[in-house]
C-alpha positions in Angstrom: 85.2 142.4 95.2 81.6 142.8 96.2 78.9 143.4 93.7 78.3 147.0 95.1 82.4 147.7 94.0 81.8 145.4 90.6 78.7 147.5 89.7 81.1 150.7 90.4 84.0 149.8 88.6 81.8 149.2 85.3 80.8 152.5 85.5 84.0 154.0 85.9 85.1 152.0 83.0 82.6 151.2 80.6 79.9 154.6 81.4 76.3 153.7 82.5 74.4 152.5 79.5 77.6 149.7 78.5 77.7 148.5 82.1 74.0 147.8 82.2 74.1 146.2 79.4 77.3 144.0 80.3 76.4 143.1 84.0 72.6 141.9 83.2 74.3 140.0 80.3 77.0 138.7 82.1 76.5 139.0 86.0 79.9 138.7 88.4 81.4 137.0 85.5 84.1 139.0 83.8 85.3 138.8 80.5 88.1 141.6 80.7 90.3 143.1 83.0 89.4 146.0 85.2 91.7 148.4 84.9 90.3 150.4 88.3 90.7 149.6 92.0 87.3 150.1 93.3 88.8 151.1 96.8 90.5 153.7 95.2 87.5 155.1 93.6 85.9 155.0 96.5 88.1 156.9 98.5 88.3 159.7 95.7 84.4 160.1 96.1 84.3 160.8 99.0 87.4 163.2 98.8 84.8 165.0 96.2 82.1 165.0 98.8 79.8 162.3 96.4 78.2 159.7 97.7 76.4 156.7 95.9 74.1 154.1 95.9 73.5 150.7 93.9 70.2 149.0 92.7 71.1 146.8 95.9 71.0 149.5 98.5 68.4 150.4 101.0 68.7 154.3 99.6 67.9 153.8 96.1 64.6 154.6 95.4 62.1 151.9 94.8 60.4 153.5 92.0 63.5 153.2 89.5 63.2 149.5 89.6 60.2 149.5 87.9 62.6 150.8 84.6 63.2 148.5 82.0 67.1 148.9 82.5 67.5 151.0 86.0 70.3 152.8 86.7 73.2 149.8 88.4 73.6 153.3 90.6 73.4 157.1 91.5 75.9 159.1 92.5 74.5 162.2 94.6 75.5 165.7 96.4 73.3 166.7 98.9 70.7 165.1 101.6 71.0 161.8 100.9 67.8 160.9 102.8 65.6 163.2 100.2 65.3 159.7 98.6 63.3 158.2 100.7 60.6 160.8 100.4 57.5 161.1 97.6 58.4 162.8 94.8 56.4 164.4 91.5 58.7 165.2 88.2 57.5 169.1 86.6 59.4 169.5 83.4 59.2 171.7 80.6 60.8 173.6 77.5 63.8 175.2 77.9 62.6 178.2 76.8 59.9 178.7 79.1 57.2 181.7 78.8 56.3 184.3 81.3 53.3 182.4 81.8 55.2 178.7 82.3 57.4 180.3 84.4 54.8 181.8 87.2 53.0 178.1 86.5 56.6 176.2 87.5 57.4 178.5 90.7 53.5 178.2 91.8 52.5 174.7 91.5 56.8 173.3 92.4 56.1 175.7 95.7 52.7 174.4 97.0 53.8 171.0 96.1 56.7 170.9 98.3 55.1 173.0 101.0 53.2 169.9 101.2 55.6 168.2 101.9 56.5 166.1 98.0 60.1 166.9 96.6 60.3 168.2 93.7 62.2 166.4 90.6 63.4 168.7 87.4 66.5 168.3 85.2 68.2 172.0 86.1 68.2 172.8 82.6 67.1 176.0 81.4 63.7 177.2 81.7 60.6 175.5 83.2 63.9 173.3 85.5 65.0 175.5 86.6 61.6 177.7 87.7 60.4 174.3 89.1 63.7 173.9 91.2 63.0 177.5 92.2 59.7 176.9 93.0 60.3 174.0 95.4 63.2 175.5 97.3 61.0 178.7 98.1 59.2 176.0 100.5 60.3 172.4 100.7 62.9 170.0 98.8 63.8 169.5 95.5 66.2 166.9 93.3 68.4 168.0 90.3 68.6 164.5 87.6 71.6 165.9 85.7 72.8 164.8 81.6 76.4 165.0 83.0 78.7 163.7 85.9 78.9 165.6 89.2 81.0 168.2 89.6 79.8 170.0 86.2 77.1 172.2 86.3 75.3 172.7 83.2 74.0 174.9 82.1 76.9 177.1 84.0 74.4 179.5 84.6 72.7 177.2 86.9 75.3 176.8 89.3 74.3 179.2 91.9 71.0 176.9 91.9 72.8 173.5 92.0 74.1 175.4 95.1 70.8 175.9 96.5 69.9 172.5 95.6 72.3 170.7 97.5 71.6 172.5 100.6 68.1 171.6 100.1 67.9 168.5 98.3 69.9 166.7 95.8 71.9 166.6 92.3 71.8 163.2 91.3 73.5 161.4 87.9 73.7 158.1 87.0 77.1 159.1 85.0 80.8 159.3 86.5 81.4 162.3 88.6 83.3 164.8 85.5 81.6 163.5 83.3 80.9 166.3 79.6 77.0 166.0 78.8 76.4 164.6 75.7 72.9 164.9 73.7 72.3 161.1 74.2 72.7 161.6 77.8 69.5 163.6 78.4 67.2 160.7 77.0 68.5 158.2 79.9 68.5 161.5 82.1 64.8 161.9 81.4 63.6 158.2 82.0 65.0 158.6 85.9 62.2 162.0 85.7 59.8 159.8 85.0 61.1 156.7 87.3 60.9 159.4 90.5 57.9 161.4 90.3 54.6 159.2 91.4 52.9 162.2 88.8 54.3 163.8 85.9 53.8 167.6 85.5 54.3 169.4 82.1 53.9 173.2 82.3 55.3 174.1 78.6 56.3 172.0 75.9 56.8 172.9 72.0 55.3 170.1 69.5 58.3 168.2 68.8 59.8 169.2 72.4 62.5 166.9 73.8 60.1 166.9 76.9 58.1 164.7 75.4 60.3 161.7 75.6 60.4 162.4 79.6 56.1 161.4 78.9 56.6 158.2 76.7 59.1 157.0 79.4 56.3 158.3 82.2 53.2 156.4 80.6 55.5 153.3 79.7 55.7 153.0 83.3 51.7 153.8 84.0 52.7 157.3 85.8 49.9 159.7 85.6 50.2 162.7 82.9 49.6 166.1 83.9 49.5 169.1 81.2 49.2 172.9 82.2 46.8 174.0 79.4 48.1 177.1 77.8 47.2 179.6 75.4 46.9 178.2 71.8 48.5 181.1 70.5 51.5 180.3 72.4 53.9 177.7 70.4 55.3 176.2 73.8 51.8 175.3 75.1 51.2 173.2 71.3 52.8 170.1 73.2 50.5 170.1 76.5 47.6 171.4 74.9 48.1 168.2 72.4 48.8 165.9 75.5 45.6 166.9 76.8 43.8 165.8 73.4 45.8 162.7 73.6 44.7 162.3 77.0 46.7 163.8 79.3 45.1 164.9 82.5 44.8 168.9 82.5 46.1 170.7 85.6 44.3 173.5 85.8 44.0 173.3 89.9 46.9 171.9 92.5 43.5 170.0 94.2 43.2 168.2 90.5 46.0 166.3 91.4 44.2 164.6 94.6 47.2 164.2 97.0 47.4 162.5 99.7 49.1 164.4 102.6 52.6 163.8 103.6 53.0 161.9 106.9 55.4 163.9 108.9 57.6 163.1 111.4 57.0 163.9 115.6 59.3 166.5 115.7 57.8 168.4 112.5 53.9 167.8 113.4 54.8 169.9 116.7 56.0 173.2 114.8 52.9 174.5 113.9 51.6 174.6 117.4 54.9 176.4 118.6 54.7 178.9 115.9 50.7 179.0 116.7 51.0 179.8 120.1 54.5 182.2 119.4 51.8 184.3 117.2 49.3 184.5 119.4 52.0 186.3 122.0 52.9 189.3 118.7 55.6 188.0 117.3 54.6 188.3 113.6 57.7 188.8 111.9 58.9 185.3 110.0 62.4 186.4 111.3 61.5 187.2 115.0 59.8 183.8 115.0 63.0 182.0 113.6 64.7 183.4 116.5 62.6 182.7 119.2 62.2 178.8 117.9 66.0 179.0 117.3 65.5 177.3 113.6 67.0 178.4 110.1 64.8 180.9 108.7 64.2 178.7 105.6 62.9 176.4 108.0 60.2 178.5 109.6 59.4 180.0 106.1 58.8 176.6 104.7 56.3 175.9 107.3 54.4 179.4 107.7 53.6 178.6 103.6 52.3 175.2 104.4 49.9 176.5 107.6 49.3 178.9 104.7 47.6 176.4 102.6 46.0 174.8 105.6 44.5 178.2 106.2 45.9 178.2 109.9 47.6 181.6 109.1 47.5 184.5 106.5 50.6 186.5 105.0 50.5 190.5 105.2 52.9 192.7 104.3 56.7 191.8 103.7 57.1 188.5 105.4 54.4 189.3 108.6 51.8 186.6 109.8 48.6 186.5 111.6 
C-alpha cells in the first residue's frame, strides 16, 4: 500500500479531520487494522464518476499547503484541470439582498471573464449568485460541507449540474457523506486556501462568513468587503471589516489583477470572431456556428472582448 491508498483508506475510515490528525502523528505507521481495501475503493470512485487527489499529487493546488492542517485529499466532479488555474473565493450570507445579489452575479462574471475561477460554497444566497455569476462567463468551483453525490442545499442541484460542466464540486469528505454544522468551518478554510483574494459581498455581524476571513487573513490573503447600505443588517459585517481594515471593493479595477495568460489556441479566438464581425455576422449564435464552438464558449469570450472594449453588446445577444 502506497501512501496515496494509506492517505485514502483513513478517510474512508476515520473522516478527514481524524485522519489528519492520525497520519501527521503517526505517518505509514499503523496502529489499527484497516478494515477497507483501497483498491476497492478505488474502483467504486471511479464507478461514481469521482476522481481525487492527495497532498502528494501534481493536481492539488499549491495554495492549500500553506493551511495549518491541509486537506490529506479532495475528491472532485468535474474538470479536473480547473485546479491548476488562479482562483478568488466571493462568499456571503445565505440570505443574500437584492443588492448582494446583483454585486455576486456582477463582480463573479467579470472576474471569470478574465479569465480567474471563481470559488463559493453552493450554499444559499451570495454562493450561489457568485457560482451564477462565474458560469454566465468563465469557470467556477463548488467547496461543499458534505461528500459527493449530495447536493445541498437540494435546491442547488440544478447548479451543481452547471458547475460540473463548467468547473468543479470539490469536498475533502467521503463521497455520501450527510453535512454536519462542524463540517462547514473546515469547508470554509479551503475558501480561503484557494482564492489568492477574498471577496465578501454581504455578511450579518455574527455571520458564519466571517470564519471564512479569520482563516483568509491567518494565511495573509487579501480582504475585500462590498460596502453596503448601513441600513441593511447583512452589510453590518462588511461595512465592520472595512473599519477593521478590510479593503473596500467598490470597483473590479480596485482589485489590481493581473491578466490571465492564456493559452495559443484561446489568444487566437478574438481575431476569428473579429474578423467573422467584420463580414455581418452579429448574432452570438450565427458566430458559434460559423467557428463550430459551444455557444457558452463564444459567449464567454464576446463578454471578455467586452471588457477589453474590442466589442459592444446591442440588443438580445447582437455584437458590433
Amino acid at each position: 500500500m502506497d501512501r496515496r491508498q494509506l492517505k485514502l483508506a483513513l478517510v474512508y475510515q476515520l473522516g478527514p479531520a481524524k485522519a489528519i490528525n492520525y497520519y501527521y502523528a503517526q505517518g505509514q505507521k499503523i496502529s489499527f487494522r484497516l478494515e477497507c481495501d483501497p483498491s476497492t475503493l478505488m474502483e467504486e470512485l471511479q464507478l461514481q464518476g469521482i476522481w481525487w487527489v492527495t497532498d502528494e499529487d501534481e493536481e492539488y493546488p499549491a495554495a492549500l499547503r500553506e493551511l495549518h492542517q491541509p486537506p490529506l485529499l479532495l475528491f472532485g466532479q468535474g474538470d479536473k484541470q480547473v485546479l491548476k488555474k488562479p482562483m478568488i473565493s466571493v462568499i456571503g450570507s445565505r440570505k443574500g439582498t437584492e443588492y448582494g445579489r446583483q454585486v455576486a452575479v456582477q463582480v463573479s462574471n467579470q472576474l471569470a471573464a478574465r479569465g480567474y475561477v471563481v470559488v463559493s460554497g453552493l450554499a444559499y444566497g451570495i454562493d450561489s449568485f457568485a457560482h451564477q455569476g462565474a458560469l454566465r462567463s468563465g469557470l467556477t468551483i463548488a467547496v461543499l460541507g458534505n461528500g459527493l453525490g449530495r447536493i445541498y442545499p437540494a435546491a442547488n442541484r440544478s447548479l451543481a449540474e452547471k458547475i460540473i460542466n463548467r468547473g468543479c464540486l470539490l469536498s475533502e469528505f467521503w463521497p455520501g457523506t450527510e453535512p454536519k454544522p462542524w463540517h462547514f468551518p473546515m469547508r470554509n478554510r479551503i475558501i480561503a486556501g484557494l482564492g489568492q483574494k477574498l471577496i465578501v459581498v454581504e455578511a450579518a455581524e455574527n455571520s458564519g462568513t466571517l470564519i471564512t476571513v479569520d482563516y483568509a487573513l491567518e494565511l495573509g490573503r487579501e480582504v475585500w468587503a462590498v460596502p453596503g447600505p448601513i441600513t441593511s443588517i447583512y452589510s453590518k459585517g462588511t461595512n465592520n471589516l472595512i473599519k477593521q481594515g478590510a479593503m473596500p471593493l467598490c470597483d473590479l479595477e480596485d482589485l489590481d489583477l493581473p491578466p490571465v495568460k492564456e493559452n495559443t489556441a484561446d489568444s487566437e479566438l478574438p481575431t476569428r470572431i473579429l474578423s467573422l464581425i467584420n463580414r455581418g455576422f452579429t448574432d452570438a449564435v450565427a458566430l458559434a456556428r460559423e467557428l463550430n464552438l459551444n455557444l457558452d464558449i463564444v459567449m464567454a469570450e464576446l463578454t471578455r472582448m467586452e471588457l477589453r472594449g474590442q466589442v459592444i453588446r446591442f440588443g438580445n445577444n447582437f455584437w458590433a
